[in-house]
N, C-alpha and C positions, 0 to 999 in steps of 0.2 A: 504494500500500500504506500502512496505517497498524497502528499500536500501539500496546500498553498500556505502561505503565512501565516495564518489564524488556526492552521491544525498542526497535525504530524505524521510525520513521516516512519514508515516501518518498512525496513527493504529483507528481502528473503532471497533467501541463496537459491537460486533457480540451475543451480549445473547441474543436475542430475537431469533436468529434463533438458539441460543445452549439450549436453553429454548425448542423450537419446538422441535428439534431432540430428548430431552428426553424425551417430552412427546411421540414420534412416535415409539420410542423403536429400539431394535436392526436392523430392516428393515434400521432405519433411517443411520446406521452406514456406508452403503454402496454408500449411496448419497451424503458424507458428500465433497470429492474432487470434484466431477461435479458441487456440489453449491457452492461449494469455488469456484470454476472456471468459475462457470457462472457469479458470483460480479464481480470478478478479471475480466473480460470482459466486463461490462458495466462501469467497472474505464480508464481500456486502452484504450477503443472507445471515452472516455469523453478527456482523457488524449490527445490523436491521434489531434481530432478536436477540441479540445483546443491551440495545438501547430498548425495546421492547420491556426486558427481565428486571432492568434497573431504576429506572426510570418514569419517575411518576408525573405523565407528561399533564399540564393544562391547555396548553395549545396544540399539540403534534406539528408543531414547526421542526423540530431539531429530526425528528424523526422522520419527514417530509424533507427534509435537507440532503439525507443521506444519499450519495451518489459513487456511482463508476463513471470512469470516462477514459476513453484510450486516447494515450501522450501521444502524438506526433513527435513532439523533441526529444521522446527520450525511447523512441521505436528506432528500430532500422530494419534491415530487409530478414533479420537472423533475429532478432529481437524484438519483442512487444511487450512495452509499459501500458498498464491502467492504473489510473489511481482511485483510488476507496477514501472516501473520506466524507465532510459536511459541508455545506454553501454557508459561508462566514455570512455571508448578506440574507441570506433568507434565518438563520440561527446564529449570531452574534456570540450568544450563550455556551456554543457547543462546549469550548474549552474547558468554563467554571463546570459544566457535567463530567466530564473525560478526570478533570482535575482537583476538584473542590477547590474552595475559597472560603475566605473568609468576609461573613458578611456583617457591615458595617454601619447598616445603613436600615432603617424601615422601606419594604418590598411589599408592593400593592399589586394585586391583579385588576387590571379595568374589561371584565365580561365583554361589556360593549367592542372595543377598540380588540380585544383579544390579546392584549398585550400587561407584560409588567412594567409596574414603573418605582424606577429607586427613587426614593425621596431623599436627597443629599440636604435637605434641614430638619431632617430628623434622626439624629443620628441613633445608636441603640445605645442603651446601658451599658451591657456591655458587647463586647462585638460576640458575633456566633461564629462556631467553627460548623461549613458544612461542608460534610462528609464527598470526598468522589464519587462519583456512581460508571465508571470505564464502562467506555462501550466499545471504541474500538480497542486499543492494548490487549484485551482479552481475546480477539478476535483472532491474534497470534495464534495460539492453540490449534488452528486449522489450517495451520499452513502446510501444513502434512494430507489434507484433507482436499486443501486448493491445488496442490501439486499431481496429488493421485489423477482429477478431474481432468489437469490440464492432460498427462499422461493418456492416457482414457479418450482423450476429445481426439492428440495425434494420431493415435491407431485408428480410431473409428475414422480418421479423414483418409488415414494412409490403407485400408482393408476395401475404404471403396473404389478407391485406384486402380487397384489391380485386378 
């Protein structure tokens, strides 16, 4: 997984399946994005019901955020990037979920508008510590799970070739 400035970035060792693909040869060259795409979808699925487990949403913005998208800058013809991660702009939030904070402040939900609003003149007694709740970090765990898939996707491309 990777990301823009307001997330994080998690890179995983992929040579086993770049290992494969050279042993498969050129055939293998045309699989190489649908198995990057097929990881990249057993991370976001993990990612999704991750935030789903932990997460006690009042909007479903951050969950509605959650996205894949494949790099062009960071693909080439032997290689495919997607990245897994949140739309900073549609969930500003994500990080203080992923991370915990410390809150300082009195936090209102306004129904109407759908949104929270910190009140920066009211400050609290004392501050609160709240807790992480990771959505993606955990996601890691399947990267054994993402790889098998991508595996699995280049044979099924390379069995109907032949």
């Amino acid at each position: 997984m990777s990301a823009g400035s307001n997330s994080l970035s998690i890179v995983f060792d992929d040579a086993a399946l770049n290992n494969l693909l050279a042993e498969l040869g050129d055939g293998a060259k045309e699989a190489v994005r649908p198995a990057a795409q097929a990881g990249a979808e057993v991370l976001y699925q993990e990612v999704k019901r991750n935030l789903e487990k932990r997460s006690e949403s009042k909007t479903g913005n951050l969950l509605s955020a959650i996205y894949q998208v494949y790099s062009k800058d960071n693909s080439s013809e032997s290689s495919a990037t997607y990245h897994v991660s949140w739309n900073a702009r549609k969930a500003p939030h994500g990080h203080l979920v992923e991370y915990g904070y410390k809150q300082r402040y009195r936090v209102v939900y306004n129904a109407k508008k759908k949104r929270f609003f910190t009140l920066k003149d009211q400050p609290l007694p004392v501050p609160k510590d709240v807790p992480a709740q990771p959505f993606i970090r955990p996601a890691q765990a399947k990267f054994g799970d993402a790889l098998a898939a991508a595996e699995a996707e280049v044979l099924k491309r390379l069995a109907g070739q032949q």
